[in-house]
DOVO-513792 format. One line per field, with one value per residue (C-alpha): residue number from 1; residue in three letters; x, y, z. Coordinates in nm, 3 decimals. Example, Ala and Ser with C-alpha at 12.3 -4.5 7.8 and 13.67 -1.06 7.14 Angstrom:
BEGIN
nr	1 | 2
rest	ALA | SER
X	1.230 | 1.367
Y	-0.450 | -0.106
Z	0.780 | 0.714
END
This chain:
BEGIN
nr	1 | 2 | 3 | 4 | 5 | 6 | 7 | 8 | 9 | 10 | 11 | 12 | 13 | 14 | 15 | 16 | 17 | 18 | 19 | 20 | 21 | 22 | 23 | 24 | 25 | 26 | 27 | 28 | 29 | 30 | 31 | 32 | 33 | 34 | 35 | 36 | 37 | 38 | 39 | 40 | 41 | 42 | 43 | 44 | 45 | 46 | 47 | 48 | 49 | 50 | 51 | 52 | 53 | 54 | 55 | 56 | 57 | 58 | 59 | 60 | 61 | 62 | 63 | 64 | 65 | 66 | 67 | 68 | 69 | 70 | 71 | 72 | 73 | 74 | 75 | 76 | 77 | 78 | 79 | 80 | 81 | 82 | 83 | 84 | 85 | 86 | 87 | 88 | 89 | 90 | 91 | 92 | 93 | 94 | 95 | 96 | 97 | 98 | 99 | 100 | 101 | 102 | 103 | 104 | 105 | 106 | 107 | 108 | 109 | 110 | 111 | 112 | 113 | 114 | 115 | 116 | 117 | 118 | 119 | 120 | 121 | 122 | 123 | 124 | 125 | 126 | 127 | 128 | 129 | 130 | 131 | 132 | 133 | 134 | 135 | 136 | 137 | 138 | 139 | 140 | 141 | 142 | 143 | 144 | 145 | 146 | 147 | 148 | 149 | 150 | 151 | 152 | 153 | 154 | 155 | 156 | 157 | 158 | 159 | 160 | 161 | 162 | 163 | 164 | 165 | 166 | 167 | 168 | 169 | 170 | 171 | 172 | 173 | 174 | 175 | 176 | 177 | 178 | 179 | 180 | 181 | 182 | 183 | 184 | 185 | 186 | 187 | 188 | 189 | 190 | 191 | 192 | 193 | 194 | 195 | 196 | 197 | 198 | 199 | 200 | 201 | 202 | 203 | 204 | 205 | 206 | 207 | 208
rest	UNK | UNK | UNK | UNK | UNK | UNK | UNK | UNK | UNK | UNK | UNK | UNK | UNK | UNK | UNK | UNK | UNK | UNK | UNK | UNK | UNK | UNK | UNK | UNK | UNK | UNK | UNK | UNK | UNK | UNK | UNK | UNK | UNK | UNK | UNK | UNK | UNK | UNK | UNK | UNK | UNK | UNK | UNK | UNK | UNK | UNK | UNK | UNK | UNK | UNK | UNK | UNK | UNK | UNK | UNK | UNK | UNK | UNK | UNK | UNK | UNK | UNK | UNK | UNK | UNK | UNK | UNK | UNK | UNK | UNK | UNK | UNK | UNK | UNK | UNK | UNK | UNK | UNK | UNK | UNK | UNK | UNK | UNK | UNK | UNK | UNK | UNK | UNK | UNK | UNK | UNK | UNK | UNK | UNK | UNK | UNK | UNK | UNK | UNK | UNK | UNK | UNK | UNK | UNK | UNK | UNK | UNK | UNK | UNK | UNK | UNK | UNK | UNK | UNK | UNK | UNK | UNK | UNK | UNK | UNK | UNK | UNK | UNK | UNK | UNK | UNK | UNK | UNK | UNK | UNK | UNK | UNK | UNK | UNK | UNK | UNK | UNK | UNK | UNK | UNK | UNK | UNK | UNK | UNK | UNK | UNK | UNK | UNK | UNK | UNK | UNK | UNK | UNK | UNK | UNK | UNK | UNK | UNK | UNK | UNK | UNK | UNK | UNK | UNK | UNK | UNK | UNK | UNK | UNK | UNK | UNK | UNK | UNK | UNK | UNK | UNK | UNK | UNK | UNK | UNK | UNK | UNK | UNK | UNK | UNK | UNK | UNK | UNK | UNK | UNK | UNK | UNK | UNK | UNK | UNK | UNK | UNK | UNK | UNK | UNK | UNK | UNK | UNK | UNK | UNK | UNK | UNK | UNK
X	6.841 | 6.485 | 6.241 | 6.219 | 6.554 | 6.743 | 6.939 | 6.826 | 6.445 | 6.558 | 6.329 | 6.027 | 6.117 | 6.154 | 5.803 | 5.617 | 5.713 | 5.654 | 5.285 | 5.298 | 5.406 | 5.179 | 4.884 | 5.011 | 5.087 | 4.745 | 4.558 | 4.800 | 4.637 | 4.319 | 4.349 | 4.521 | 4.251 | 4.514 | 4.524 | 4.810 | 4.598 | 4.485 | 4.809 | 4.983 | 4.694 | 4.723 | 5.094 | 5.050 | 5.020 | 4.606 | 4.567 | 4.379 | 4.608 | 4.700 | 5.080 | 5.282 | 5.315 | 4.933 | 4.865 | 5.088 | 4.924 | 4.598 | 4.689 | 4.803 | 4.400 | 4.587 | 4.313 | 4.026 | 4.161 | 4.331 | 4.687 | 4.773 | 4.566 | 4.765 | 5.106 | 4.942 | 4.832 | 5.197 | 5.366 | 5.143 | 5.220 | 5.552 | 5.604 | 5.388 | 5.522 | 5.929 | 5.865 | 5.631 | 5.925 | 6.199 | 5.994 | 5.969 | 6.350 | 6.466 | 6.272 | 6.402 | 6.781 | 6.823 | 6.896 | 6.739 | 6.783 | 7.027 | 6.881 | 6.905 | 6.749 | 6.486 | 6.395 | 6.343 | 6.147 | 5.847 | 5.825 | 5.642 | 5.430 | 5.330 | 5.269 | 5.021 | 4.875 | 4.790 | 4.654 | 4.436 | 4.323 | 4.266 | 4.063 | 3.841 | 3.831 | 3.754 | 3.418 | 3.381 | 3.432 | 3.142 | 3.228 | 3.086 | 3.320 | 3.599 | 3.859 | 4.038 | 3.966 | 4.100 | 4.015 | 4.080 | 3.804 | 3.561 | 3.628 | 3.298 | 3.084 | 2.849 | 2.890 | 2.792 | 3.021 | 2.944 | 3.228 | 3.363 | 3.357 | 3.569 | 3.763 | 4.054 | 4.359 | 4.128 | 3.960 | 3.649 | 3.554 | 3.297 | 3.060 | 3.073 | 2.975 | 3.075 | 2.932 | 2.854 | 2.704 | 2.973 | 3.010 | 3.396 | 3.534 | 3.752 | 3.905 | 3.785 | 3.829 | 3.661 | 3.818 | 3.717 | 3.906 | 3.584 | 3.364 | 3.275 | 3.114 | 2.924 | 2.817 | 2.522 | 2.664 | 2.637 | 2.929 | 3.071 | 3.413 | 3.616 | 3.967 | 4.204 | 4.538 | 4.759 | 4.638 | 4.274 | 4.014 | 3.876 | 3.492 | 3.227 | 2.855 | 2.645 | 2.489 | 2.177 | 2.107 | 1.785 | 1.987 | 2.175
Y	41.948 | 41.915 | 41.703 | 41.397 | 41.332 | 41.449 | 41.149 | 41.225 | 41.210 | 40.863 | 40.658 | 40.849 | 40.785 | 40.384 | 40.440 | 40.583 | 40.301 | 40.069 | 40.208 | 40.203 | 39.831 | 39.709 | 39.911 | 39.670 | 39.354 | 39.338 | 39.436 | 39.173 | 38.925 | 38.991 | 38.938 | 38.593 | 38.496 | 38.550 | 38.755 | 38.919 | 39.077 | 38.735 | 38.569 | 38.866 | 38.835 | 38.421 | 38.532 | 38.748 | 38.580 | 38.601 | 38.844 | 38.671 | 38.685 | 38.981 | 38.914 | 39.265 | 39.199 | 39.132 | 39.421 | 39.577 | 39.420 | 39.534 | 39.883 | 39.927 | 39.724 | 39.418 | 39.153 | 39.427 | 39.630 | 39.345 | 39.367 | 39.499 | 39.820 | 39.860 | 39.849 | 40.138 | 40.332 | 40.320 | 40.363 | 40.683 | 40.826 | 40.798 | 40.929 | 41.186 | 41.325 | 41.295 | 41.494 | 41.742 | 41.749 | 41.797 | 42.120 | 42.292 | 42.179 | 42.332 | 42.663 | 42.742 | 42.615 | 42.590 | 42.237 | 41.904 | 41.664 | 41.441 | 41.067 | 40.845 | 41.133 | 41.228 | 40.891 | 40.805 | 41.078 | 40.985 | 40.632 | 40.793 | 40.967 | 40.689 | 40.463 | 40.729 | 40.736 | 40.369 | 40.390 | 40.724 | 40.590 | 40.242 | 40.323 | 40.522 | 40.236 | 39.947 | 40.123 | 40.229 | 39.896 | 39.710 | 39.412 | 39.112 | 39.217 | 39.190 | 38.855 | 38.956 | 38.648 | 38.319 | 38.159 | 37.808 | 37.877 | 37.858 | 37.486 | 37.365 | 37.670 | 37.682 | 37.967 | 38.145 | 38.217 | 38.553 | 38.648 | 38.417 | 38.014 | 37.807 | 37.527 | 37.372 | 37.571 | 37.838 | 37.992 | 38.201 | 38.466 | 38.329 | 38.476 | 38.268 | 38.364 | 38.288 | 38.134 | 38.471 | 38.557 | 38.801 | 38.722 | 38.682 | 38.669 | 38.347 | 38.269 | 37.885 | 37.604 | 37.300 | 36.972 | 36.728 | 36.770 | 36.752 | 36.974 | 37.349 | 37.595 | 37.906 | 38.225 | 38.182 | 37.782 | 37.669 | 37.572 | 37.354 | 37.475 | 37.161 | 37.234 | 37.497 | 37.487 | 37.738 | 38.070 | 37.888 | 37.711 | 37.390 | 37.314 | 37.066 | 37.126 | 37.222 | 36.836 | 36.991 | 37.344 | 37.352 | 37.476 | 37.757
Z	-9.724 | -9.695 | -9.446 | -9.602 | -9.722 | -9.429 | -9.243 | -8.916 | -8.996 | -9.151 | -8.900 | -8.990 | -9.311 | -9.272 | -9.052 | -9.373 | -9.598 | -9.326 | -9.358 | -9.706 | -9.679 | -9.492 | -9.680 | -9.998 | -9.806 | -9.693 | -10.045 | -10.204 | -9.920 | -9.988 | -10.353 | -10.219 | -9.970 | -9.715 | -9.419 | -9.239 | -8.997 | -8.836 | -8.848 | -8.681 | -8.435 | -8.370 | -8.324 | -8.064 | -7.717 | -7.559 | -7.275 | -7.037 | -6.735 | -6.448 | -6.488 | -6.624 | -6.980 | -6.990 | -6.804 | -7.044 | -7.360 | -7.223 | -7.218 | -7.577 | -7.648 | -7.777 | -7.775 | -7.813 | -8.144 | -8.447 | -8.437 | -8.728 | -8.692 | -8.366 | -8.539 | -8.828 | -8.512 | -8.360 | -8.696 | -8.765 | -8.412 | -8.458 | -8.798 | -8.776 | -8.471 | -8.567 | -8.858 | -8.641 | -8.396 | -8.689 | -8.828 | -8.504 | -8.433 | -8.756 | -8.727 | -8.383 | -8.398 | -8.756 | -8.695 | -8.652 | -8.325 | -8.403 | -8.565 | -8.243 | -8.026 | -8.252 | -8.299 | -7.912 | -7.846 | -8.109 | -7.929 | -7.646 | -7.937 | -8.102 | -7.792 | -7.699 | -8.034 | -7.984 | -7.626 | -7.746 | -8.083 | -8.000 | -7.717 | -8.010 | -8.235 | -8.006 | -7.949 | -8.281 | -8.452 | -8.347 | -8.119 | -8.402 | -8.637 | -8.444 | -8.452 | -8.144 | -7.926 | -8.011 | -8.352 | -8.230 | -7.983 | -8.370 | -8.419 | -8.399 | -8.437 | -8.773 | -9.007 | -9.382 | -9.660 | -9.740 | -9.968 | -10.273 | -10.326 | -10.085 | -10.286 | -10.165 | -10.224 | -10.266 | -9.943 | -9.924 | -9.625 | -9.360 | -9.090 | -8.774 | -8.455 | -8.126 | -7.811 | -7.727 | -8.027 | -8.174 | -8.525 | -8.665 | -9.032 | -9.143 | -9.463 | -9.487 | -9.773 | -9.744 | -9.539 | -9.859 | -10.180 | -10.401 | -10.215 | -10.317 | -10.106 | -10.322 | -10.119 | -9.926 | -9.830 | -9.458 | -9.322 | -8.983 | -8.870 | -8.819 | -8.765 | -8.815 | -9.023 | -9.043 | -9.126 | -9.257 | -9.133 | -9.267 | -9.293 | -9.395 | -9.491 | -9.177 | -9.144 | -8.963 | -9.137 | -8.904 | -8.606 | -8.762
END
């Protein structure tokens, strides 16, 4: 029986297509002008406390690294290192580890894998292009569409940054039916609805 289709490597099987999945599920939102990564992240709850699960939180970079590159991190780990574990397990005993063993013994793996890796990426990423801090905290703050033209029903990417000057991405349409905003288009974060945020023209373009 070989690696892949043996049923005791079956969670590092479910762990590749999860990858997989997710790989499609957010190409498919970006052809959609919606964004998995942010609403996994406005799901999530803010770390901004000293309580355990924020300690915890903090040490896996949730808050610092988007979400969803998190859950590829863990999902990687994990897989990667079941099957690692299965090949050395079958060329000393003959034998893989049994499914529910074999699978609790990646977790560690792939918890590591996000602590390690994260760590990398949060400095790699620069910190203006991240959306880890609260979106709601945009409402009011001016910003460019730099990608596609925001109609309603139809959003388009924006550049807004922060109070600290980071600069975030947002999938925006406009608050008025009629209105259109083309690339280049100066835009007034007014509200935020769901997984979008709604804007008006910047009413005093001087101060951008």
């Amino acid at each position: 029986m070989s690696l892949f289709t043996a049923p005791q490597n079956l969670p590092f099987g479910i762990g590749f297509a999860l990858i997989v999945g997710i790989a499609l599920l957010e190409g498919v939102g970006m052809l959609i002008s919606l964004s998995p990564s942010n609403m996994l992240d406005d799901l999530l709850p803010h770390v901004d406390g000293d309580s355990g699960l924020d300690r915890v939180l903090g040490w896996l970079h949730v808050g610092k690294v988007p979400a969803l590159v998190l859950l590829l991190l863990f999902l990687t780990g994990y897989t990667v290192f079941g099957y690692s574990l299965q090949v050395v397990m079958k060329g000393l005993f003959d034998n893989y580890l049994p499914v529910a063993v074999a699978g609790l013994a990646a977790v560690p793996a792939g918890l590591a894998t996000v602590r390690g890796l994260g760590a990398l990426i949060a400095h790699i990423i620069p910190q203006d292009e991240s959306s880890a801090v609260s979106e709601q905290s945009l409402v009011g703050r001016v910003g460019v569409v730099i990608t596609g033209a925001a109609r309603r029903g139809l959003a388009a990417q924006a550049r807004v940054k922060d109070v600290h000057g980071r600069s975030h991405y947002l999938m925006v349409e406009p608050d008025l039916d009629d209105e259109v905003f083309e690339e280049g288009a100066q835009v007034l974060i007014v509200s935020k609805v769901g997984a979008f945020h709604r804007c008006i023209a910047n009413p005093h373009p001087t101060l951008m």
